[in-house]
N, CA, C, O and CB atoms as a CASP TS submission, in Angstrom:
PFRMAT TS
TARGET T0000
AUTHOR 0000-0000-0000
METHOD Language model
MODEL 1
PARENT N/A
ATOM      1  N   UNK     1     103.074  35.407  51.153  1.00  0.00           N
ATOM      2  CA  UNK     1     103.666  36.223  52.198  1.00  0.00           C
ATOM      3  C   UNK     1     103.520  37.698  51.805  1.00  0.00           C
ATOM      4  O   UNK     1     104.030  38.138  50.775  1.00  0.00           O
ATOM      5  CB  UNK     1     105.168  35.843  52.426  1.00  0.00           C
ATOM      6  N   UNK     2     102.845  38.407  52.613  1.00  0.00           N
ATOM      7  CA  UNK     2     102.600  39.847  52.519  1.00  0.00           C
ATOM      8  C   UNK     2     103.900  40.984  52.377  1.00  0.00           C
ATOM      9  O   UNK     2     104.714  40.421  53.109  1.00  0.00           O
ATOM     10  CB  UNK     2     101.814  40.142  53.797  1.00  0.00           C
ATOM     11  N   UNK     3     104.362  41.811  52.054  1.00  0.00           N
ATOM     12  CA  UNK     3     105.501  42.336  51.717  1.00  0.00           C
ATOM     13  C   UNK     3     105.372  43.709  52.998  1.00  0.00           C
ATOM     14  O   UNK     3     104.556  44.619  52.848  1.00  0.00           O
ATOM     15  CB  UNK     3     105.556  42.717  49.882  1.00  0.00           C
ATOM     16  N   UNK     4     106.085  43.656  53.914  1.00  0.00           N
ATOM     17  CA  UNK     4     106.066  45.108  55.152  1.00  0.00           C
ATOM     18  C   UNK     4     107.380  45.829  54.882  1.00  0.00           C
ATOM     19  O   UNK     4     108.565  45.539  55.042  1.00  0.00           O
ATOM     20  CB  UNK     4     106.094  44.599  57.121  1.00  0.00           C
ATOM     21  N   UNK     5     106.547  47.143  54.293  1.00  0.00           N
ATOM     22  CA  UNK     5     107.436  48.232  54.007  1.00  0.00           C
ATOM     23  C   UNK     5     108.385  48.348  54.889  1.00  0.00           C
ATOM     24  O   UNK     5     109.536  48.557  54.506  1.00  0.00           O
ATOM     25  CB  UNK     5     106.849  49.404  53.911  1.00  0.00           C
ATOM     26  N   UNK     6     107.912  48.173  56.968  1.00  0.00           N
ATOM     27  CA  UNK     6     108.504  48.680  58.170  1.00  0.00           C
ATOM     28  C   UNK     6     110.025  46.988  58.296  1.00  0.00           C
ATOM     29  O   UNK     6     110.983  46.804  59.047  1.00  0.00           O
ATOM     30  CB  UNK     6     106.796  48.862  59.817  1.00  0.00           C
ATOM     31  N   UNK     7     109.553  46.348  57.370  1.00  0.00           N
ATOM     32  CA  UNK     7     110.628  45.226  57.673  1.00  0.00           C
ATOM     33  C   UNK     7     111.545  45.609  56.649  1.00  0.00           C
ATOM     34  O   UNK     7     112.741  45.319  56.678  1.00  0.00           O
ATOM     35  CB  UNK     7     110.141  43.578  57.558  1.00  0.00           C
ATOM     36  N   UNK     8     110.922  46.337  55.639  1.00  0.00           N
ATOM     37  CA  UNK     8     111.868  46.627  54.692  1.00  0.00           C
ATOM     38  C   UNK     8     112.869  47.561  54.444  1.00  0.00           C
ATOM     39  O   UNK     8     113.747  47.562  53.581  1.00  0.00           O
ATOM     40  CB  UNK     8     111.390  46.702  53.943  1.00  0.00           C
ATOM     41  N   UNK     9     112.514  48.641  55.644  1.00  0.00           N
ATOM     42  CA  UNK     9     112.972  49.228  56.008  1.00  0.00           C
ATOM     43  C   UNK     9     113.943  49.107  56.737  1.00  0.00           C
ATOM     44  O   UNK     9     114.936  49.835  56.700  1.00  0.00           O
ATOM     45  CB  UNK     9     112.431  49.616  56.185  1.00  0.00           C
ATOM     46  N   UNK    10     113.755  48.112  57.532  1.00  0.00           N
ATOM     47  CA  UNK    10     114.848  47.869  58.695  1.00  0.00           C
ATOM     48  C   UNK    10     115.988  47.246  58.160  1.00  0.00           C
ATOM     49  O   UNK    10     117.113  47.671  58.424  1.00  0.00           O
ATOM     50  CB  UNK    10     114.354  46.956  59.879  1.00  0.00           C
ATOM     51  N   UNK    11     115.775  46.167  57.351  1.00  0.00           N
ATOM     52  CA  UNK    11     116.668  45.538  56.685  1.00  0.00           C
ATOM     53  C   UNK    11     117.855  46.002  55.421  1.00  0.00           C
ATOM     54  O   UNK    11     119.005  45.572  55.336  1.00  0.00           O
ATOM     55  CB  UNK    11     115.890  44.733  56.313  1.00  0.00           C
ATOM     56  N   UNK    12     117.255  46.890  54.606  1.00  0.00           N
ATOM     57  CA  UNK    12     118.151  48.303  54.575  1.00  0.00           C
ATOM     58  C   UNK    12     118.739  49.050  55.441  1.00  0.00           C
ATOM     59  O   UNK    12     119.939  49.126  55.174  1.00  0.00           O
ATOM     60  CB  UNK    12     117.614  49.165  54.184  1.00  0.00           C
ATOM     61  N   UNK    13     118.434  49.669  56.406  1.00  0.00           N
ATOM     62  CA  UNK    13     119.552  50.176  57.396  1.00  0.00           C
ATOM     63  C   UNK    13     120.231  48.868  57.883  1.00  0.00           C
ATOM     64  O   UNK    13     121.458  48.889  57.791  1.00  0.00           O
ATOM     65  CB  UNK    13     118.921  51.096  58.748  1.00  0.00           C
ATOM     66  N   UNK    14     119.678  47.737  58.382  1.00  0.00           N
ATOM     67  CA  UNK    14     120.566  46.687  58.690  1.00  0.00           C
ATOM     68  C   UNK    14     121.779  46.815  57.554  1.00  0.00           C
ATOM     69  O   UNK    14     122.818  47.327  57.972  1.00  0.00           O
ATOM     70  CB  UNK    14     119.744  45.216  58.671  1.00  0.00           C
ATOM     71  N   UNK    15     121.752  46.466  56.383  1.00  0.00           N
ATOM     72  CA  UNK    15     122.369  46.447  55.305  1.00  0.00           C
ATOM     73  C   UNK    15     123.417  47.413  54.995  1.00  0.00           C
ATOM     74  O   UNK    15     124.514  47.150  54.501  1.00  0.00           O
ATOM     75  CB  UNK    15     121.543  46.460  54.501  1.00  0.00           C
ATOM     76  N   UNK    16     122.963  48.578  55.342  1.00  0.00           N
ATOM     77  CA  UNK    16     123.836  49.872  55.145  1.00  0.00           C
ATOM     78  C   UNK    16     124.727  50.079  56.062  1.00  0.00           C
ATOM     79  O   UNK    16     125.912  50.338  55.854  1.00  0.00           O
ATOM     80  CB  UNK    16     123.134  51.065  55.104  1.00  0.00           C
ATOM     81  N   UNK    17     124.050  49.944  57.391  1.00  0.00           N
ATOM     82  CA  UNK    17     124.863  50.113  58.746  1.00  0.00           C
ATOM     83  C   UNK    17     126.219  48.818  58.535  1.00  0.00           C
ATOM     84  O   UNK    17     127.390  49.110  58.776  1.00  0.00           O
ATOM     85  CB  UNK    17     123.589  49.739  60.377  1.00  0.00           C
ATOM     86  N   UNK    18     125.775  47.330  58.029  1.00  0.00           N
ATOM     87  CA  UNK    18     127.207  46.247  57.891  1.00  0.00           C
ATOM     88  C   UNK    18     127.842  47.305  56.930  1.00  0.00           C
ATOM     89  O   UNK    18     128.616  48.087  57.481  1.00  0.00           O
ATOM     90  CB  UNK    18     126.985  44.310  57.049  1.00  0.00           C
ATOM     91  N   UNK    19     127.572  47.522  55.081  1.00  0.00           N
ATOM     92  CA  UNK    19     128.343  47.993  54.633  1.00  0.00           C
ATOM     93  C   UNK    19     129.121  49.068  55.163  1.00  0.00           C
ATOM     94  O   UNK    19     130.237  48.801  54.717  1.00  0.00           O
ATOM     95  CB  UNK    19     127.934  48.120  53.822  1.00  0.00           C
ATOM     96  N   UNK    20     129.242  50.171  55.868  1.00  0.00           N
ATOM     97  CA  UNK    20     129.692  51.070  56.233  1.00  0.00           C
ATOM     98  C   UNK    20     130.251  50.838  57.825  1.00  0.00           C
ATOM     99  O   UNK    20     131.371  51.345  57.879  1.00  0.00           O
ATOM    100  CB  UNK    20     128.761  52.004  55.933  1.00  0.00           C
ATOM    101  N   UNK    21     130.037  50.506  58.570  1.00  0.00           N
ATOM    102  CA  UNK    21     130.777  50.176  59.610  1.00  0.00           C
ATOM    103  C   UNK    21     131.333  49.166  60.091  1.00  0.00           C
ATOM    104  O   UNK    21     132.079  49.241  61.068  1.00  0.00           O
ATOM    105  CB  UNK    21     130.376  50.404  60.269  1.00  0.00           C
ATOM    106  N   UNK    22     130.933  47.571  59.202  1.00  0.00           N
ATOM    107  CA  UNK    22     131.063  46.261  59.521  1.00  0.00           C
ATOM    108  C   UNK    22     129.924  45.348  60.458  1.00  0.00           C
ATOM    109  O   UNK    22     128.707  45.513  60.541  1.00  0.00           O
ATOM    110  CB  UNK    22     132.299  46.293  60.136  1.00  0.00           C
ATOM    111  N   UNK    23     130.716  44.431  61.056  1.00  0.00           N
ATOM    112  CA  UNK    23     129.378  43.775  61.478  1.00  0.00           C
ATOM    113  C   UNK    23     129.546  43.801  63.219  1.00  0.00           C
ATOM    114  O   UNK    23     128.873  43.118  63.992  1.00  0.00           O
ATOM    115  CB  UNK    23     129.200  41.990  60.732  1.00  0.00           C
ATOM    116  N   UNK    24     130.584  44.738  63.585  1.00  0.00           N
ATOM    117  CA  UNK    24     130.720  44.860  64.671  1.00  0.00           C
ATOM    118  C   UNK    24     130.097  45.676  65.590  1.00  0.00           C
ATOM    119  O   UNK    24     130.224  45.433  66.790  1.00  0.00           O
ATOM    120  CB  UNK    24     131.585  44.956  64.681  1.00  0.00           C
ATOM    121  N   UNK    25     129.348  46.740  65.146  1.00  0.00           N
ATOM    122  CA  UNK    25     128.700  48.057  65.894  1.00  0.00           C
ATOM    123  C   UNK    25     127.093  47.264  65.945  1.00  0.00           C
ATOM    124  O   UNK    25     126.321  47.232  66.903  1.00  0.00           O
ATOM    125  CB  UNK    25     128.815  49.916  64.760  1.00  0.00           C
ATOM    126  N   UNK    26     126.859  46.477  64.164  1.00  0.00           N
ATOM    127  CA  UNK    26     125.425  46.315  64.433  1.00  0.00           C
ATOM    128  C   UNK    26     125.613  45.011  65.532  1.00  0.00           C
ATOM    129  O   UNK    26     124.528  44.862  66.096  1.00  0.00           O
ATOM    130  CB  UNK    26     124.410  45.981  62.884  1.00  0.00           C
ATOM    131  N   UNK    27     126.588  44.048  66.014  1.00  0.00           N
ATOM    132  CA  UNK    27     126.144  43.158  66.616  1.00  0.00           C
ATOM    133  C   UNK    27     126.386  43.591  67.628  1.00  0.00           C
ATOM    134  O   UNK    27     126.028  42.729  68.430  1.00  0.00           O
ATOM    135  CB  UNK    27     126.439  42.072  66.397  1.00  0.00           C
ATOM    136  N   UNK    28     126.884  44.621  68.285  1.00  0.00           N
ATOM    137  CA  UNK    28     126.825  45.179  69.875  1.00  0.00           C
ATOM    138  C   UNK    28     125.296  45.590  69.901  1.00  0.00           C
ATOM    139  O   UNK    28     124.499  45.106  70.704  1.00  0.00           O
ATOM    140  CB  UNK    28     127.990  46.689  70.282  1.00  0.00           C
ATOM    141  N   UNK    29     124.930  46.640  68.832  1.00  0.00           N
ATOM    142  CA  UNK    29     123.456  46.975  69.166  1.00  0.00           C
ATOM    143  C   UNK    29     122.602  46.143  69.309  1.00  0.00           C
ATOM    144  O   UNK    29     121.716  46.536  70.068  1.00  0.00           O
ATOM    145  CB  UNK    29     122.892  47.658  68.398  1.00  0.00           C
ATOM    146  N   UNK    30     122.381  44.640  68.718  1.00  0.00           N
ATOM    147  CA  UNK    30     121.377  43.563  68.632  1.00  0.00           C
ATOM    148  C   UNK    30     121.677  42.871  69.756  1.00  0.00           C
ATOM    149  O   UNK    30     120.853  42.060  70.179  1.00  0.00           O
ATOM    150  CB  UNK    30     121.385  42.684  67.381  1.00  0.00           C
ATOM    151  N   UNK    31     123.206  43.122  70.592  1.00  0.00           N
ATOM    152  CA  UNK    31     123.315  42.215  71.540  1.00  0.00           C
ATOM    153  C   UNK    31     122.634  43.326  72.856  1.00  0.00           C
ATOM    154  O   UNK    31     121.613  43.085  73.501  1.00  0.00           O
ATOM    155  CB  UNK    31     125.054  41.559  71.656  1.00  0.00           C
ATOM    156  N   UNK    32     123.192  44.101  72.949  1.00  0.00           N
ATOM    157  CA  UNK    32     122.421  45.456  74.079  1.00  0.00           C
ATOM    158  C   UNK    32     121.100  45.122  73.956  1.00  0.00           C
ATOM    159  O   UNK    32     120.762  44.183  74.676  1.00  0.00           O
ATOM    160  CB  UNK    32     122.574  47.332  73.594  1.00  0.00           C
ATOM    161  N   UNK    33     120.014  45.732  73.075  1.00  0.00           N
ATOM    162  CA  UNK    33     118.700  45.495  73.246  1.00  0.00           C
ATOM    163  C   UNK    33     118.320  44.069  74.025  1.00  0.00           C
ATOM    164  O   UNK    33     117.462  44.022  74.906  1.00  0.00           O
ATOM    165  CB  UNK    33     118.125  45.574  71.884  1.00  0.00           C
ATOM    166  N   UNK    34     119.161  42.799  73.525  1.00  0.00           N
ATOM    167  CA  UNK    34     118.737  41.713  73.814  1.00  0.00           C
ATOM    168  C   UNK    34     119.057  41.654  75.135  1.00  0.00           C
ATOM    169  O   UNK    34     118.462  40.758  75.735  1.00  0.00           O
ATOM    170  CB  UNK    34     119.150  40.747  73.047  1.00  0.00           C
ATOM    171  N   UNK    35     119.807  42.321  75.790  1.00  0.00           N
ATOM    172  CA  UNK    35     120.141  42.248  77.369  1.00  0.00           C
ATOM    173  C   UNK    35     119.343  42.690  77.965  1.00  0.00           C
ATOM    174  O   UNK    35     118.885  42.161  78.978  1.00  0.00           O
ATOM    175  CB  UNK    35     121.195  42.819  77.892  1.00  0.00           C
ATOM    176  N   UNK    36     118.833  44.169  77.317  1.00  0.00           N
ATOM    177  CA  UNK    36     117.974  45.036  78.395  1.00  0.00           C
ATOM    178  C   UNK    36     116.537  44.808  77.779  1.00  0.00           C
ATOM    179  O   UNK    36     115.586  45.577  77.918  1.00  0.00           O
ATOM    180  CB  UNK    36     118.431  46.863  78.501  1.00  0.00           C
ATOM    181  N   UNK    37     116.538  43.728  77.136  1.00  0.00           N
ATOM    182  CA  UNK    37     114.704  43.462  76.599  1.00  0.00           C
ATOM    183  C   UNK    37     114.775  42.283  77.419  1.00  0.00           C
ATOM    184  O   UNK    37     113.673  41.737  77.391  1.00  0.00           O
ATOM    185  CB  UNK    37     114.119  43.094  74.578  1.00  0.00           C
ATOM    186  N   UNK    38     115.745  41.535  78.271  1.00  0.00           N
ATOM    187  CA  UNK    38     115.652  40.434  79.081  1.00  0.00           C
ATOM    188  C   UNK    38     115.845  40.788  80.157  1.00  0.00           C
ATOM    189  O   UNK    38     115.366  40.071  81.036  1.00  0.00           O
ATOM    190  CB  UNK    38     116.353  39.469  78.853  1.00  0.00           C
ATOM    191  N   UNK    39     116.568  41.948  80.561  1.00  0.00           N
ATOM    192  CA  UNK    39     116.052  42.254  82.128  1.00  0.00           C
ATOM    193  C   UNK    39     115.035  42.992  82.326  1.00  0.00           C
ATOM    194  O   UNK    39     114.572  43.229  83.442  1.00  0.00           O
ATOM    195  CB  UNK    39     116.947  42.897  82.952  1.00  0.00           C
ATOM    196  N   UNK    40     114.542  43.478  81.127  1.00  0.00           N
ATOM    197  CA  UNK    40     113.301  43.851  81.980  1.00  0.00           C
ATOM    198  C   UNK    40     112.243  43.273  81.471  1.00  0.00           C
ATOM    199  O   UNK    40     111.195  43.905  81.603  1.00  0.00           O
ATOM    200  CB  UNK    40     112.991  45.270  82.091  1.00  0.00           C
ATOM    201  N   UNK    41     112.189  42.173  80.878  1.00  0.00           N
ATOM    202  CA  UNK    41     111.174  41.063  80.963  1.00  0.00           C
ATOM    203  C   UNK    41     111.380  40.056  82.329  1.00  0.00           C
ATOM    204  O   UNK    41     110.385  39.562  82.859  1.00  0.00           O
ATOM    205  CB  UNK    41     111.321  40.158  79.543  1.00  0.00           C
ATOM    206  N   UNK    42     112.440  39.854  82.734  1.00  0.00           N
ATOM    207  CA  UNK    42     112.754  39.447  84.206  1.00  0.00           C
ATOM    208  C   UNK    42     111.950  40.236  85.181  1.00  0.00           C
ATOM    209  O   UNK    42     110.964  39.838  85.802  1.00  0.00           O
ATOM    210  CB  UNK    42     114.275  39.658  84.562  1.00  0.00           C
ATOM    211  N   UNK    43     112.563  41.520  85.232  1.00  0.00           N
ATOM    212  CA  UNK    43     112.024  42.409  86.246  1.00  0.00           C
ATOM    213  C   UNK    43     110.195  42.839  86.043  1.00  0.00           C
ATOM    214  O   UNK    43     109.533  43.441  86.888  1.00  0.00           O
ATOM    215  CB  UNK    43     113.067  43.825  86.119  1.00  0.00           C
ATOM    216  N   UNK    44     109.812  42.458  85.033  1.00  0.00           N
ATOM    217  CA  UNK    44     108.634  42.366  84.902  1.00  0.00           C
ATOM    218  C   UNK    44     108.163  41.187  85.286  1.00  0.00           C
ATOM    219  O   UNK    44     107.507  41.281  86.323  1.00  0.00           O
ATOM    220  CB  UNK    44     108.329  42.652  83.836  1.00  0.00           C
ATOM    221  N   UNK    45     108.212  40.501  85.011  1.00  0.00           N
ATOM    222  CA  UNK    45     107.807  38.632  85.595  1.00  0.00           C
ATOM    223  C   UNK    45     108.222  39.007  87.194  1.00  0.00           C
ATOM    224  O   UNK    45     107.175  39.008  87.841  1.00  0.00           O
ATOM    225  CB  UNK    45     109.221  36.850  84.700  1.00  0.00           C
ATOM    226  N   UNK    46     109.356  39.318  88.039  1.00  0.00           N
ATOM    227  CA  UNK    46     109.410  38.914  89.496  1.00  0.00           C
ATOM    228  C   UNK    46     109.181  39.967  90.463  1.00  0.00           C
ATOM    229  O   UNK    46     109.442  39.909  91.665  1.00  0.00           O
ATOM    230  CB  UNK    46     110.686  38.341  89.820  1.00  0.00           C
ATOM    231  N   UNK    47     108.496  41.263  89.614  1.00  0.00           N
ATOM    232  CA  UNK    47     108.001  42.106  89.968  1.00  0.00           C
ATOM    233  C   UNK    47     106.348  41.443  91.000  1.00  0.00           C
ATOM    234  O   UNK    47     105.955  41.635  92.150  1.00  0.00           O
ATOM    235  CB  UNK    47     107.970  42.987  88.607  1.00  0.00           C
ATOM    236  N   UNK    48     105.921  40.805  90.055  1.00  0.00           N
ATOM    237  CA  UNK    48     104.582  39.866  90.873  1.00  0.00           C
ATOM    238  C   UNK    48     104.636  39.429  91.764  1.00  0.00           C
ATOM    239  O   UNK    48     103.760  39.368  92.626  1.00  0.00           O
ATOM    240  CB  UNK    48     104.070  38.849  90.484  1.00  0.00           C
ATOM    241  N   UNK    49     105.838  38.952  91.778  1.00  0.00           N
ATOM    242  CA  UNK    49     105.731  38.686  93.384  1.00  0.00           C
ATOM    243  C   UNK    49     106.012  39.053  94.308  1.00  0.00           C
ATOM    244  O   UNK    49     106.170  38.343  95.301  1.00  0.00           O
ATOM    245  CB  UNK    49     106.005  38.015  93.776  1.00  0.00           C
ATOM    246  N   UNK    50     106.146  40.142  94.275  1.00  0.00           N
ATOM    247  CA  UNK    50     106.551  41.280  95.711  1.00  0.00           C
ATOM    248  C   UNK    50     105.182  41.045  96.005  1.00  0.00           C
ATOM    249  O   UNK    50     105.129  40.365  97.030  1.00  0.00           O
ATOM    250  CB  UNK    50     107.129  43.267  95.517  1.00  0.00           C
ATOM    251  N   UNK    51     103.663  41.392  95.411  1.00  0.00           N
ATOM    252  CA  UNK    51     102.642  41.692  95.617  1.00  0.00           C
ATOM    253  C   UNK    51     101.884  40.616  96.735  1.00  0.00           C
ATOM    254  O   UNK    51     101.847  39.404  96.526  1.00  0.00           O
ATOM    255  CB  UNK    51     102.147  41.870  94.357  1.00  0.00           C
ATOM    256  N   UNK    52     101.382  41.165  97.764  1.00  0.00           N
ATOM    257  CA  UNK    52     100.612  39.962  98.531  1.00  0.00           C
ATOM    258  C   UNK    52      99.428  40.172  98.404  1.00  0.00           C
ATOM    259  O   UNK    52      98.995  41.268  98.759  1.00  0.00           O
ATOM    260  CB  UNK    52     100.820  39.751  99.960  1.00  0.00           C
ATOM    261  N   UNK    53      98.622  39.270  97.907  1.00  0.00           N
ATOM    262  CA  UNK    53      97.142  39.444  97.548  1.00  0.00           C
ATOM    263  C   UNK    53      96.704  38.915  99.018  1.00  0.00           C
ATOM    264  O   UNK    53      97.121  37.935  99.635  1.00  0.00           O
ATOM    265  CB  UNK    53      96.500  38.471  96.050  1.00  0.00           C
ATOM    266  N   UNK    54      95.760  39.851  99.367  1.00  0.00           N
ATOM    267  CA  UNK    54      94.924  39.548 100.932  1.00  0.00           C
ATOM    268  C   UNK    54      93.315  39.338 100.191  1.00  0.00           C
ATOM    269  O   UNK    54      92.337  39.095 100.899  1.00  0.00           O
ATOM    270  CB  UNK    54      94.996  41.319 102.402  1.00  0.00           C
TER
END
């Protein structure tokens, strides 16, 4: 398994952000993205079909 600096990164601020604020701020932020990365993967998918191909 290859070692990614950019995962390693994240997982330190993951890490820092629990120690210092708990696990409550980072699980609002992981839950937000996951809302608005699903509506607008929705609104991308039923966007197609407005379109009428002639």
């Amino acid at each position: 398994m290859e070692h990614h600096p950019a995962a390693a990164w994240l997982t330190e601020a993951a890490t820092s952000a629990v120690q210092q604020h708990g696990s409550g701020d980072l699980l609002r932020i992981v839950l937000i993205v996951m809302i608005l990365g699903c509506a607008l993967t929705a609104w991308f998918l039923l966007s197609g079909y407005k379109r009428k191909d002639d």
